[in-house]
DSSP file (Angstrom, degrees, kcal/mol; ACC not computed):
  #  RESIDUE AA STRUCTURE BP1 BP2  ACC     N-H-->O    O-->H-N    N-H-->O    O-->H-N    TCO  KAPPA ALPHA  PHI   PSI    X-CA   Y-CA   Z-CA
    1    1 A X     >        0   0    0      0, 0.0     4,-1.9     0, 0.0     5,-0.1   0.000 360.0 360.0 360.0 -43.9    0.0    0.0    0.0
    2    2 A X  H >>  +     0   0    0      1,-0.2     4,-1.7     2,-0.2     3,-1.0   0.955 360.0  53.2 -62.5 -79.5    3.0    2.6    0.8
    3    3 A X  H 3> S+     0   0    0      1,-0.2     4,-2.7     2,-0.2    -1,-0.2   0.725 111.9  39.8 -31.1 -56.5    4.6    1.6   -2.4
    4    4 A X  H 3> S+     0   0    0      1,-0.2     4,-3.7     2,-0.2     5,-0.3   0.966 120.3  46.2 -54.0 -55.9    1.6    2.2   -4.4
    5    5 A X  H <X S+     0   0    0     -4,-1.9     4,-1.5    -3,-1.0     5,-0.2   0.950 108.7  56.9 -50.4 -65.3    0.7    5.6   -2.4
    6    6 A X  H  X S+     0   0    0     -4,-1.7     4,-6.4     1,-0.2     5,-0.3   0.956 105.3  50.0 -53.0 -38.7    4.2    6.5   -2.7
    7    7 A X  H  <>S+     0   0    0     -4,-2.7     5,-0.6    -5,-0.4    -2,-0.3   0.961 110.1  52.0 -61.8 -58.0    4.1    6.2   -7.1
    8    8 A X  H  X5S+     0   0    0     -4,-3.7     4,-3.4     1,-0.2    -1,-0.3   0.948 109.3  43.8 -58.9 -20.4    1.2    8.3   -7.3
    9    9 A X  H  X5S+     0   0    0     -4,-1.5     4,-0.9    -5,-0.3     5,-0.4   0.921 122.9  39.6 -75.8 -69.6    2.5   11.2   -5.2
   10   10 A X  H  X5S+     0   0    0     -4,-6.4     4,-1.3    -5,-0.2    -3,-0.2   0.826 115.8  51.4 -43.0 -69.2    6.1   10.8   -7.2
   11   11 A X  H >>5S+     0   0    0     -5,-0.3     3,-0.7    -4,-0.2     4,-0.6   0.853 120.3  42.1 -52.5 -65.1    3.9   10.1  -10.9
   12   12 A X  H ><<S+     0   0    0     -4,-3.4     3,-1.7    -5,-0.6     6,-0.3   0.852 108.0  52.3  -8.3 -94.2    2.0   13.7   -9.5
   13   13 A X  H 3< S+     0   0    0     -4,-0.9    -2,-0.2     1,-0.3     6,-0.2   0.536  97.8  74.5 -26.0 -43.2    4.9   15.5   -8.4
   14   14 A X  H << S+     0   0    0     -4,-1.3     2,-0.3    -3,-0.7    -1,-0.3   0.905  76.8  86.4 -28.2 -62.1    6.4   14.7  -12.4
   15   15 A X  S XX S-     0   0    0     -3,-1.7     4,-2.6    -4,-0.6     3,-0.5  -0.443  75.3-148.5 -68.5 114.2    4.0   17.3  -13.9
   16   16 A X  H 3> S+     0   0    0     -2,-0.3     4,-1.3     1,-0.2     5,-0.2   0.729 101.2  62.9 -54.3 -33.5    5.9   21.0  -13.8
   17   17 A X  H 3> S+     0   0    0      2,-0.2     4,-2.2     1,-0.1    -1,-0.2   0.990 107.4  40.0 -61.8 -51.5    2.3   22.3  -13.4
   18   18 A X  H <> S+     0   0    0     -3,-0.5     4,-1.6     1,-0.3    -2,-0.2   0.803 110.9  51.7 -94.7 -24.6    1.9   20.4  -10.0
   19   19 A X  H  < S+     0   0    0     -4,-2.6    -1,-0.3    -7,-0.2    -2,-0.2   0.871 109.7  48.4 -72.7  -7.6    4.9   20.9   -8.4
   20   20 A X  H >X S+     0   0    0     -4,-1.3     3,-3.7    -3,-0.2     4,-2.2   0.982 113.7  53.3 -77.6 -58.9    4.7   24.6   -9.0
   21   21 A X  H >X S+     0   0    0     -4,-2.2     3,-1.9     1,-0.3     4,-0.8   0.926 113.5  40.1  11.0-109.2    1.0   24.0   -7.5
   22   22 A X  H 3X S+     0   0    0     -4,-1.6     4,-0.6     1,-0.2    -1,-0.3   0.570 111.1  56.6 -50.1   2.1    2.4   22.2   -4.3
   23   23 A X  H <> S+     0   0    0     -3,-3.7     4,-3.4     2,-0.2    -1,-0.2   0.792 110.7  47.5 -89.7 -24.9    5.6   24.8   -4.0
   24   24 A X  H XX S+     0   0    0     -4,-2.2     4,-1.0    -3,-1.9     3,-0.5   0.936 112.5  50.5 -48.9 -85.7    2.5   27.8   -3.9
   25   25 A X  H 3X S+     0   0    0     -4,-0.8     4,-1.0     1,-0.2    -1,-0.2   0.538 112.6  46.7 -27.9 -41.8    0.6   25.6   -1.1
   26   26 A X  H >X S+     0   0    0     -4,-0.6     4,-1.7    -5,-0.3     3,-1.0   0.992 110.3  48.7 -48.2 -77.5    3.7   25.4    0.9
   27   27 A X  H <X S+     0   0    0     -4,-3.4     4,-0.6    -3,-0.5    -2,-0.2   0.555 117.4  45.1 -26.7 -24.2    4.7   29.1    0.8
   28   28 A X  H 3X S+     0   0    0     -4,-1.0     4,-1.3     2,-0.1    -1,-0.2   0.751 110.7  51.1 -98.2 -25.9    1.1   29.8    1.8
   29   29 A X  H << S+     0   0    0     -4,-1.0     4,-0.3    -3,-1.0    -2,-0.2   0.536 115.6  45.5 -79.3 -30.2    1.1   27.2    4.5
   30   30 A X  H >X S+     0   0    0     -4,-1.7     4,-1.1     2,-0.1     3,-0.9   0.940 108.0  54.1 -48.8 -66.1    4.5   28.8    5.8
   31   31 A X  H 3X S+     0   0    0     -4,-0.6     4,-2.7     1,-0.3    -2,-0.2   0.741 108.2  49.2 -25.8 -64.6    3.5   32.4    5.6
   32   32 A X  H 3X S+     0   0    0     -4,-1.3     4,-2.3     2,-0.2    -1,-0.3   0.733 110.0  51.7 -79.0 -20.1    0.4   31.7    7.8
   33   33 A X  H X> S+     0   0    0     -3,-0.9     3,-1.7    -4,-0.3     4,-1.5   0.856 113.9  47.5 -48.7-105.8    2.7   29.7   10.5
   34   34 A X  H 3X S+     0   0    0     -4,-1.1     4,-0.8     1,-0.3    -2,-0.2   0.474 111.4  46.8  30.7 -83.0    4.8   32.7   10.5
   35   35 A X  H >X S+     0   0    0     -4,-2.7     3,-0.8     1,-0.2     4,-0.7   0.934 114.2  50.7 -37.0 -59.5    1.6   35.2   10.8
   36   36 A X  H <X S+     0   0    0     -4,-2.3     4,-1.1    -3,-1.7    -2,-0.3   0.801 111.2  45.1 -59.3 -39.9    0.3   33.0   13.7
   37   37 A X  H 3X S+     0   0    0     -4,-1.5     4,-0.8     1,-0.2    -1,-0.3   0.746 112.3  53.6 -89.4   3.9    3.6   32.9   15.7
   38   38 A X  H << S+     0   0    0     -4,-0.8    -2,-0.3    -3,-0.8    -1,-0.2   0.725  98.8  58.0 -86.9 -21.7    3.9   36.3   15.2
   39   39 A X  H  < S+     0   0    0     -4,-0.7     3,-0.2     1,-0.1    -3,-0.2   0.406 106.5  66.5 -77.5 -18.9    0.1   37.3   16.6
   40   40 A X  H  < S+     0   0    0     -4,-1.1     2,-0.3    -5,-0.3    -2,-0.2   0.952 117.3   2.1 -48.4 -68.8    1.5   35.6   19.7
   41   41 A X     <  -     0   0    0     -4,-0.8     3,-0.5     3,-0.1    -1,-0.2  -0.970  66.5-177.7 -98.8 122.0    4.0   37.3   21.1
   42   42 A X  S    S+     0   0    0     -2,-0.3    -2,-0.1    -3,-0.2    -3,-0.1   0.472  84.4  64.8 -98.2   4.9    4.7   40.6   19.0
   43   43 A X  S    S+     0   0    0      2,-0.1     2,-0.3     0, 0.0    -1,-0.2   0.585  89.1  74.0 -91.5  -2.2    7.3   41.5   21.1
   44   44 A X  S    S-     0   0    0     -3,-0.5     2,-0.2    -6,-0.2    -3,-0.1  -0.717  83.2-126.4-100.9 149.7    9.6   38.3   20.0
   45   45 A X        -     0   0    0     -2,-0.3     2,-0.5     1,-0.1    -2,-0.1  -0.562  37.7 -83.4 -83.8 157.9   11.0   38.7   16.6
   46   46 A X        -     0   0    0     -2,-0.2    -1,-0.1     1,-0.2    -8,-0.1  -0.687  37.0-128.7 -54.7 102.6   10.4   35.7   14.1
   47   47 A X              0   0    0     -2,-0.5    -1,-0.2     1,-0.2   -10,-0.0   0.512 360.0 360.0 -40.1-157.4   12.4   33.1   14.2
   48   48 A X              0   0    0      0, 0.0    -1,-0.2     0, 0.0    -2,-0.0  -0.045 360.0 360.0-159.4 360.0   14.3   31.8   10.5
């Protein structure tokens, strides 16, 4: 079942369209981490 699971993610991931796709979703999925540990404290600077 992992094997199979894994090929469709790689056979996805192939297509220039969809990794560009999952690099967005990442970047947007950082961003808001980011926002959120930043509405915590505002006196601590943001890690890197």
């Amino acid at each position: 079942m992992k094997k199979i699971l894994g090929a469709a993610i790689a056979n996805w991931f192939r297509k220039p369209e969809n990794r560009e796709k999952a690099k967005q979703t990442a970047k947007r999925a950082y961003e808001g981490v980011q926002r959120h540990r930043a509405s915590r404290n505002p006196n601590k600077p943001p890690k890197r």
